[in-house]
N, C-alpha and C positions, 0 to 999 in steps of 0.2 A: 315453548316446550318446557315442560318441566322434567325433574329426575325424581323418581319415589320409590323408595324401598320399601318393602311390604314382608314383614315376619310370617312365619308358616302362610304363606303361599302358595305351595305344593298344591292343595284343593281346597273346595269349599269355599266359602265368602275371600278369602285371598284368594285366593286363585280368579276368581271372579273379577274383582278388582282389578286384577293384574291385567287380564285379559281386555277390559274397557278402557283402560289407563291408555295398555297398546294400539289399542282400536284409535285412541285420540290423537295419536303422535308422540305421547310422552314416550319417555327413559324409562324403563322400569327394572330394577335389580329384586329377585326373588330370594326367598330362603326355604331351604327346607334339612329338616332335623340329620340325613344323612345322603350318603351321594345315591341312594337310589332311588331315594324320592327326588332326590337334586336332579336327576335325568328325569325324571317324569314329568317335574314342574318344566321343565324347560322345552317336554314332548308337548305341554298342554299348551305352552306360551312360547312359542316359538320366536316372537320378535322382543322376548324380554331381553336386555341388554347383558345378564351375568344372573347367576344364582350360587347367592353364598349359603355354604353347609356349616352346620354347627348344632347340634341338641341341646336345647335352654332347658332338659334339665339339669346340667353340667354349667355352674358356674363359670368355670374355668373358657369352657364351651363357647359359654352367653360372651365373657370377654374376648375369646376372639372372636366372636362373629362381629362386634365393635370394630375391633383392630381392621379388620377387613374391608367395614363399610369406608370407614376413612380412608382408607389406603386409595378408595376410589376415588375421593374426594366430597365434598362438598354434597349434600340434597337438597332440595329445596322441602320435600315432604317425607316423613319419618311416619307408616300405618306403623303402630303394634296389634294388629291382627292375632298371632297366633295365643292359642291359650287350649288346656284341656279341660274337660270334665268329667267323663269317667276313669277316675284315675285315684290314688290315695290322696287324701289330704295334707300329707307331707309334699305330693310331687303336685298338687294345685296351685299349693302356697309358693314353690320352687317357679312353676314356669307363668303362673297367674301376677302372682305380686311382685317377685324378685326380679324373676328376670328384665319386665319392662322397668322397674327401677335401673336396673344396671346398665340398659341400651341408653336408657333419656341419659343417664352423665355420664358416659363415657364416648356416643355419638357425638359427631362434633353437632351443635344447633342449628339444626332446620329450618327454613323460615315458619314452619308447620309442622304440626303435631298432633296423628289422632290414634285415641284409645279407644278398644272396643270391650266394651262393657255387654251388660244385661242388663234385662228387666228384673232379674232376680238381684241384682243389687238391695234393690228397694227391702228387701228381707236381711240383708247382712249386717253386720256389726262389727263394728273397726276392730274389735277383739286383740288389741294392742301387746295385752299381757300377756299373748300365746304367742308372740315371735319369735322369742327368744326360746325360751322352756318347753313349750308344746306346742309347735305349727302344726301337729296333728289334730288339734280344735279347730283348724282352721276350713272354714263349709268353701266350697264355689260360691254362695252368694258374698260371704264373707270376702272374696280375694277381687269378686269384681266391685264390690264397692270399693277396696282397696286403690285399682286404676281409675276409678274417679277421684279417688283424694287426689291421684298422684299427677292426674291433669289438671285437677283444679292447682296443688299449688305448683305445677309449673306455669299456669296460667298467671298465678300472680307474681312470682317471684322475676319470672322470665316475662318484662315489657315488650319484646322484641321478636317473640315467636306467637303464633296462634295454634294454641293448643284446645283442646275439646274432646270430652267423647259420645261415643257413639251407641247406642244402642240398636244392632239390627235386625230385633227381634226374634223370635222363635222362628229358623226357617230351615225349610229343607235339606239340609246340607248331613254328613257324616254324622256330627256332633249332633246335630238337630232331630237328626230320623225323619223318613220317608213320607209319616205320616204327619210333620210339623205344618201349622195351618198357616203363615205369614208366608207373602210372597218372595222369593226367593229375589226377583228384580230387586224390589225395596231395599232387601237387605242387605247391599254391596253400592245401591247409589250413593245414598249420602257420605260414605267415604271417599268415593270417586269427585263429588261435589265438592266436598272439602278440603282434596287437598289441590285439587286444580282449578276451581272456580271461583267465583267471585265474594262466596259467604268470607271475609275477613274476621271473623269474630275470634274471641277468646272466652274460656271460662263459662263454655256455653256445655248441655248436654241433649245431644240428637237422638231423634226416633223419625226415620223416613222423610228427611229432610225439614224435620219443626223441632222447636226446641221444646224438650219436656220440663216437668218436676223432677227432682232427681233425690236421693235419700240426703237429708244436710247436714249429714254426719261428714260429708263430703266437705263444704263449706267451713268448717269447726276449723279456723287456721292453730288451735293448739295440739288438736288431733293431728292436722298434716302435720306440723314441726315434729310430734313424737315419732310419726308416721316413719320420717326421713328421717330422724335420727337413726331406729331401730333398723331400720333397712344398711343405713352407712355401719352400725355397729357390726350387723350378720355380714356384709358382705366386703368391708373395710375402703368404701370405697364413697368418698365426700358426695354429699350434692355440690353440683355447680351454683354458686353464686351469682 
């Protein structure tokens, strides 16, 4: 039996997740942005183990929802699931790119770690120079190529966890809309896969359980290092070594 936290879980592909995790016998601790989604998640998942409240778009917020997971102790898997899209490009870059920086180093290490990215990755651009000055240049495609750098270089830096992300395609869910053509199954296995079963990989990036091409803007180990710098600058807070 494992333990897995899963960020915005509240609905949609988390929530999904959540619900198969429990379906298996795992631990599952849920999050969601405020206590009344936090009751909801917990109406939808009933045999989830706890649901921590915190909104990532609040720094302050994103660390204590840290503070909290530890307190539980120990994971064995760490989803960063939640992320927005129609939203401004200042609150993209806030809860797309920042905030899963500031869970991975301040969570204590997982033996696993997955990011959920896109397909629209493949169109983004590390766009470095706008972290600091303008995160209002910053696109959704832009911030989910972002969580791939930021799994790849926990993938290399960190020997010791399996880190990956995920792509779960265009699917039915809130963000997705009604009309999204990708199967909604599809797009919550492979993270259920990954972090309970037997895939041990690292540095790998998924679509419905195969490994894709991925933008290798990702791969550029001097783009991650600026990557993580600029993220420890905005948010004063180290990468772990």
């Amino acid at each position: 039996m494992a333990r897995v936290f899963i960020t915005g879980s509240a609905d949609g592909l988390g929530q999904l997740a959540a619900k198969s995790l429990v379906g298996q016998g795992h631990q599952v601790v849920l999050h969601a942005r405020n206590a009344e989604r936090g009751k909801y998640a917990k109406e939808k998942v009933p045999g989830a183990e706890h649901v921590i409240i915190g909104d990532l778009l609040n720094v302050d917020e994103t660390r204590h929802i840290a503070d909290q997971v530890n307190i539980l102790g120990r994971f064995d898997t760490v989803i960063h699931n939640a992320g927005i899209y129609r939203a401004s490009s200042a609150d993209i870059f806030t809860v797309n790119t920042i905030a899963p920086y500031i869970l991975t180093c301040l969570i204590e290490k997982p033996e696993r770690l997955i990011y959920l990215s896109s397909s629209m990755h493949q169109q983004g651009r590390a766009n470095l120079e706008h972290f600091k000055k303008n995160p209002g240049r910053i696109s959704y495609s832009d911030s989910k190529l972002h969580v791939v750098m930021l799994s790849m270089a926990v993938a290399r830096k960190w020997r010791n966890v399996y880190a990956n992300a995920v792509d779960p395609g265009w699917v039915p869910t809130k963000m997705g809309g009604a009309g999204a053509p990708d199967d909604l199954q599809k797009g919550y296995e492979t993270q259920v896969w990954l972090s309970v079963g037997d895939a041990k990989v690292s540095g790998r990036y998924f679509h419905h359980q195969r490994e894709h091409h991925h933008n290798p803007q990702a791969d550029d180990i001097t783009l991650q290092e600026k990557f993580l710098s600029l993220c420890e600058e905005i948010t004063g807070i180290p990468f772990p070594e």
